[in-house]
C-alpha positions as CSV (number, residue, x, y, z in Angstrom):
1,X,146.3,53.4,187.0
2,X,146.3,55.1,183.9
3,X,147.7,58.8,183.5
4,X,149.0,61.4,181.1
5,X,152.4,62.0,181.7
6,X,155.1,64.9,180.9
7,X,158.7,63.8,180.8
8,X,160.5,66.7,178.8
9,X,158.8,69.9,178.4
10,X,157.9,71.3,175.7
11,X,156.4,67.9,174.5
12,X,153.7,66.2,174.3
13,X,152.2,64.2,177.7
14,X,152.5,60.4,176.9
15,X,150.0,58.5,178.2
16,X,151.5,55.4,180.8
17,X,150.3,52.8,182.9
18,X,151.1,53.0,186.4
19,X,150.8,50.5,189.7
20,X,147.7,52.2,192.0
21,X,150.2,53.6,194.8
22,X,149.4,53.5,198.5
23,X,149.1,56.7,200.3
24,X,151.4,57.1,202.9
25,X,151.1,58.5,206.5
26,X,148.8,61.6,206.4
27,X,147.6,61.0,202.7
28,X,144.8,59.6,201.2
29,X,144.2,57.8,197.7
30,X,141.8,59.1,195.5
31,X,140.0,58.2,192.4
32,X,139.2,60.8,190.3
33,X,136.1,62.0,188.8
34,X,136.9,64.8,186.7
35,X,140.1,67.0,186.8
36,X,140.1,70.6,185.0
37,X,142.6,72.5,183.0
38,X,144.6,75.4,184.1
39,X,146.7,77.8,182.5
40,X,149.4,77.2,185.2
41,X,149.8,73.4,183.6
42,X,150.0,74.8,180.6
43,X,152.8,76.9,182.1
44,X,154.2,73.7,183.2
45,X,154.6,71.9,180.3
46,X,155.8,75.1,178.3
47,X,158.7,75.5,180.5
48,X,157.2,78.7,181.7
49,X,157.8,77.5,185.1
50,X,161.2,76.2,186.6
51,X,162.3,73.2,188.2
52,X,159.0,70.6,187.3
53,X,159.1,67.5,189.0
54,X,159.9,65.1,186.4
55,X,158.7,62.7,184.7
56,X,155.0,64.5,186.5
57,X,151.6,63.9,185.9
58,X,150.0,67.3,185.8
59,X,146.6,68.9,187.1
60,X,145.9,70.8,190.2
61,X,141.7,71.0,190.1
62,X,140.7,68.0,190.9
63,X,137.5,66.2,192.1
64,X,137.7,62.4,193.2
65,X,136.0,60.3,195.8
66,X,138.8,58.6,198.5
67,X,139.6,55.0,198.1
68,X,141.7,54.7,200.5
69,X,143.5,56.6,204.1
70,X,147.0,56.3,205.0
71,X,148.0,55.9,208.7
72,X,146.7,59.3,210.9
73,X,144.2,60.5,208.8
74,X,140.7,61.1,210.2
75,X,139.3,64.3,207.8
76,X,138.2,61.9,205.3
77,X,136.7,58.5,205.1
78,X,136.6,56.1,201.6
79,X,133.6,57.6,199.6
80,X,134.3,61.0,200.7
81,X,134.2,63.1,197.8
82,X,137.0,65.5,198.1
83,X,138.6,68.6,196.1
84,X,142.3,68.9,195.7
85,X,143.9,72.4,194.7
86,X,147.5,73.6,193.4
87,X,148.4,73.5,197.0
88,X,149.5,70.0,198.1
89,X,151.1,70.5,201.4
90,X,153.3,73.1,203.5
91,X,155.9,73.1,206.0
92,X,153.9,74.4,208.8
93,X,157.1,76.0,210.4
94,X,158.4,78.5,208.2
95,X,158.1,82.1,209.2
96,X,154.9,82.5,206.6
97,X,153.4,79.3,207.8
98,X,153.6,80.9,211.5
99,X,152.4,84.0,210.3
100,X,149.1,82.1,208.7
101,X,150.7,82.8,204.7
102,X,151.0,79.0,204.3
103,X,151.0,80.0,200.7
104,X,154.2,81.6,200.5
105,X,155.7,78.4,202.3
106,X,159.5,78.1,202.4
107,X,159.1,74.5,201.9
108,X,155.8,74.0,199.5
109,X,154.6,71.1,197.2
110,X,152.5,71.3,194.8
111,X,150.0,69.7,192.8
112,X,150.9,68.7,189.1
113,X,154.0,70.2,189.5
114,X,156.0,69.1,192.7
115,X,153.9,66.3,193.2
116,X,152.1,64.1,190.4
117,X,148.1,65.3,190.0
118,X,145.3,64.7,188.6
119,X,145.5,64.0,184.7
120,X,145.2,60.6,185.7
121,X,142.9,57.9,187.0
122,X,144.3,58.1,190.9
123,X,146.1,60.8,192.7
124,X,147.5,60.6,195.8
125,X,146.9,63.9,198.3
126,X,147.7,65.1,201.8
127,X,144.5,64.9,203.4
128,X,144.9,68.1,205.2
129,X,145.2,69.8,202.0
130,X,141.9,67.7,199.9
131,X,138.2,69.6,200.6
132,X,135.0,68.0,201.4
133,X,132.8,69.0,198.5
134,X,128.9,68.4,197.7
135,X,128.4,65.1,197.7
136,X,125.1,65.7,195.2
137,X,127.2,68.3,192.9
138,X,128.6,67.5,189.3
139,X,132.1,66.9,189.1
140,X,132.9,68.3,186.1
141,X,131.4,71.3,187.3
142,X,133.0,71.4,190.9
143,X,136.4,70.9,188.9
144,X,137.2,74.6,187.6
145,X,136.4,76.0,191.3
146,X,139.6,74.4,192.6
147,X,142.3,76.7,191.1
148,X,140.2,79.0,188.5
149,X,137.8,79.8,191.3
150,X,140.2,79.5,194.2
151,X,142.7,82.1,192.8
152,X,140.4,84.2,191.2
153,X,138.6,84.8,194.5
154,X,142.1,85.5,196.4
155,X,142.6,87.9,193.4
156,X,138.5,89.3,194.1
157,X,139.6,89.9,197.3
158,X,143.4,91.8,196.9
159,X,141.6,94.0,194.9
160,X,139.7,95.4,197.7
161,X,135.6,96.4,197.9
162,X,135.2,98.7,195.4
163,X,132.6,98.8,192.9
164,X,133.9,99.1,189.3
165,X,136.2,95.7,189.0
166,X,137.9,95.2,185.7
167,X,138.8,91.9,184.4
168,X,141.3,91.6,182.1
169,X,141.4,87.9,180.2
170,X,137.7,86.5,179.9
171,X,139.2,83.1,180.6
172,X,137.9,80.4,183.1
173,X,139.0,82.5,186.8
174,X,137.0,85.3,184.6
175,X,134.0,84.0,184.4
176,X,133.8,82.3,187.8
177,X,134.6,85.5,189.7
178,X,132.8,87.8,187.3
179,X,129.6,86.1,189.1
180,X,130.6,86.3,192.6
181,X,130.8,90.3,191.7
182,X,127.4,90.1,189.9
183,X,126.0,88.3,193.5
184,X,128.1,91.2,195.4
185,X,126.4,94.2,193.1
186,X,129.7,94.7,191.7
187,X,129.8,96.1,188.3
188,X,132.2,94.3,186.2
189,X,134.0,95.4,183.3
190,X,135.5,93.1,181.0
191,X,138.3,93.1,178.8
192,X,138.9,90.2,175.6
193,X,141.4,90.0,172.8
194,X,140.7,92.7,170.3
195,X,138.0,91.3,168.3
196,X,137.0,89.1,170.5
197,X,133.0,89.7,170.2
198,X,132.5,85.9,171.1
199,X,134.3,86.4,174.6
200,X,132.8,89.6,175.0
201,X,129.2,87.9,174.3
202,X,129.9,85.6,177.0
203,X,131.2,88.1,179.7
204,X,127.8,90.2,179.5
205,X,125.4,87.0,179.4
206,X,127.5,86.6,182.6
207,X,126.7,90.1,184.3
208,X,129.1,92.1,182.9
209,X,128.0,95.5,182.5
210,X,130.7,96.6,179.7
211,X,133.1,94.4,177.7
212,X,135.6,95.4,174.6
213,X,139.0,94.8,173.8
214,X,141.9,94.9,176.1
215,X,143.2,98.2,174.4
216,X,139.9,100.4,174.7
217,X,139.5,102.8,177.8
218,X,136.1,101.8,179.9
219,X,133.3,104.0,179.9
220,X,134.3,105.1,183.8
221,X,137.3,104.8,185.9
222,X,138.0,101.6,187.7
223,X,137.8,101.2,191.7
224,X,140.2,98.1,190.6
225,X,141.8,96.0,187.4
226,X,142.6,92.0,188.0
227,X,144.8,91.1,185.2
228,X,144.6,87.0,184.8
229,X,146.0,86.9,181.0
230,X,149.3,85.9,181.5
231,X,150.0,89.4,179.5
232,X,153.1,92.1,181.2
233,X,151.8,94.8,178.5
234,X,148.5,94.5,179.8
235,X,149.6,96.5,183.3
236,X,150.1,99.8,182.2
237,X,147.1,99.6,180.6
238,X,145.1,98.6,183.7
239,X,147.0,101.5,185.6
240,X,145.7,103.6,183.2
241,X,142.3,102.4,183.6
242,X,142.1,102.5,187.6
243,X,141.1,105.8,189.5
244,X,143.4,107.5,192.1
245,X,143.9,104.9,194.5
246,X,143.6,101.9,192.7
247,X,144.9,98.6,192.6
248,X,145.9,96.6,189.9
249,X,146.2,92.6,190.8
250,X,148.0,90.4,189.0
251,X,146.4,87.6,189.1
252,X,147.9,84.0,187.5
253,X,151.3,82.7,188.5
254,X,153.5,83.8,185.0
255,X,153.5,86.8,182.9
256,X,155.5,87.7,180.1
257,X,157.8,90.9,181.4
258,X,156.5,94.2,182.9
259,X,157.1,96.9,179.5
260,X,158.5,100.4,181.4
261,X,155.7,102.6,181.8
262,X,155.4,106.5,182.5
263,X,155.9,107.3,186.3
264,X,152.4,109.5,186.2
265,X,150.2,106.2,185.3
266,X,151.7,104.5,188.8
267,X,151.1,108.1,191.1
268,X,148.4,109.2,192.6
269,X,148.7,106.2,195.3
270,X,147.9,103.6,192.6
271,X,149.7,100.3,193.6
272,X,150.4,96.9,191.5
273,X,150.2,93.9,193.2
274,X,150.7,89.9,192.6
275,X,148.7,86.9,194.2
276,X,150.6,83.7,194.7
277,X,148.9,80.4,195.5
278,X,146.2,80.0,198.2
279,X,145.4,79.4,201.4
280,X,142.9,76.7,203.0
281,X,141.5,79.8,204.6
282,X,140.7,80.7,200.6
283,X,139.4,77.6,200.3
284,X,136.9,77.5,202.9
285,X,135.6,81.1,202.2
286,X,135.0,80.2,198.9
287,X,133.7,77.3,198.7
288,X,131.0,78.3,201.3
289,X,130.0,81.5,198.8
290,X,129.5,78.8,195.9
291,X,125.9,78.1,196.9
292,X,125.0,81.0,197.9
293,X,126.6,83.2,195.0
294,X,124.8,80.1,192.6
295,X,128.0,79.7,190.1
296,X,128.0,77.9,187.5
297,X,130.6,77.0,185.5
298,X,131.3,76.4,182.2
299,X,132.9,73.2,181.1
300,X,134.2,72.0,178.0
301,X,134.8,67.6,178.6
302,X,137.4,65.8,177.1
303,X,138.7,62.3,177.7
304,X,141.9,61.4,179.6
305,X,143.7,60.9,176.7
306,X,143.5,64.1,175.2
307,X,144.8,65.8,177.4
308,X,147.3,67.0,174.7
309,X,144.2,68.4,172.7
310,X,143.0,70.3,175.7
311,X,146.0,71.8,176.5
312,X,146.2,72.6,172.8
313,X,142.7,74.8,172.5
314,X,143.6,76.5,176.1
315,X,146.6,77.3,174.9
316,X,145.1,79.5,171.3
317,X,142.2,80.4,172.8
318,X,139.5,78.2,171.5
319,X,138.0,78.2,175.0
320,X,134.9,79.7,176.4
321,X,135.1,78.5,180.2
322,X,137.2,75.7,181.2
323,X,138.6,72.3,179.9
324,X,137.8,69.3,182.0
325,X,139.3,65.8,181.8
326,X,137.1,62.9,182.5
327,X,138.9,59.8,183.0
């Protein structure tokens, strides 16, 4: 098998060959198809996050057909075309396991980080944690559902049902969720690097009903802020932008630190709040609204083997949508 590799972070991924591995007991191999870009493997190889797995092959949103079951598993068959998230498996008897918050596991793996992923040509995956997915839909497409999607609806729905959602960071979660709002009669409210007309452009052809730079005031009070820019000076902000009552989510799985803030932006029963991970629970709720809701994503396709260069326009903000690797 062929796959992009990091060994130190901070460097490049090296591209190695690798034996095809079997998949063990409760695992299935699978080849994949297409495998998107997240800012949380960015966060990987910048060291952002601690403890990598390492030498690991990164990638967490990945679309593949099975090849091949290890012993006990009976979800899938070989042909299956299958999804597999940042999630990769759980413990199943920790106290947030029992209490059906399998994604605050004591005892978690996951994908690209824990556990090699999909920047490669086969991954192996816990079958209990891989989703059927339309057998007739385009993998490239599907790809950017399984973590940009995924998180962005847990983040839709911490944010509660109100009407006037901001969205801070016009990035790949952005512009999927942005259109599960439009389907809900949401009004969404966008917010871009200053200066960012070309993000802003592509926020309102996507239903957005206002979009301007991260440091203008929107026309009317927010019902709720999701912040996805991995940006701490963005909360205050987005505290200032809510209504009494109003949540603020933080949305991605790093941010640079929290500035102190004035007590009077946080009362009035506003609250700040984080998402972690996902649930299979998150997965199957969204996944079914895909069809229904009629996303569509926005891919950018690069080879395998520039995985560096993807990572690399992510990274400064070249992007409109999300990065996909085809191997």
């Amino acid at each position: 098998m062929r796959a992009m590799v990091l060994r130190k972070v901070r460097t490049d991924l090296v591209m190695e060959e690798r034996p095809v591995p079997p998949p063990g007991p409760g695992e299935i191999r699978v080849i994949v198809e297409a495998c998107a870009v997240c800012r949380t493997d960015l966060h990987v190889v910048d060291g952002d996050l601690p403890h990598p797995r390492l030498p690991v092959i990164p990638g967490h949103e990945i679309v593949g057909r099975v090849e091949a079951l290890g012993s006990g598993v009976r979800s899938h068959k070989p042909g299956d075309r299958v999804g597999i998230p940042w999630l990769g498996h759980t413990c199943g008897h920790c106290p947030y396991c029992a209490s059906g918050h399998e994604n605050l596991c004591d005892e978690p793996l996951f994908t690209g980080y824990t556990r090699d992923g999909g920047f490669a040509s086969h991954v192996i995956a816990d079958a209990e944690y891989a989703f059927g997915l339309p057998e007739d839909g385009d993998p490239i497409a599907l790809s950017p559902l399984l973590c940009a999607g995924l998180i962005g609806w847990r983040s839709l729905v911490a944010a509660g049902p109100g009407e006037r959602i901001g969205i801070y960071g016009f990035g790949a979660a952005a512009h999927i969720i942005t259109q599960v709002c439009t389907w809900q009669e949401r009004h969404v409210f966008a917010f871009t690097r200053s200066g960012d007309l070309a993000a802003q452009e592509f926020a309102r052809s996507l239903g957005a009903v206002w979009a301007d730079g991260s440091n203008e005031a929107p026309p009317e009070s927010l019902d709720a802020a999701i912040i996805f820019a991995p940006v701490g000076d963005l909360v205050p902000l987005a505290l200032k932008a809510v209504r009494k009552g109003g949540r603020v989510v933080c949305g991605g799985i790093h941010m640079s630190d929290i500035p102190s803030f004035p007590y009077r932006l946080l009362w009035e029963e506003r609250q700040v709040v984080s998402v972690a991970n996902l649930t299979r629970r998150d997965a199957a709720d969204f996944l079914a609204i895909v069809p229904r809701a009629r996303i569509r994503t926005q891919t950018v396709r690069y080879p395998l083997e520039a995985a560096n260069e993807a990572l690399d326009d992510l990274r400064s903000g070249r992007l409109q949508g999300a990065a996909v690797l085809v191997p």
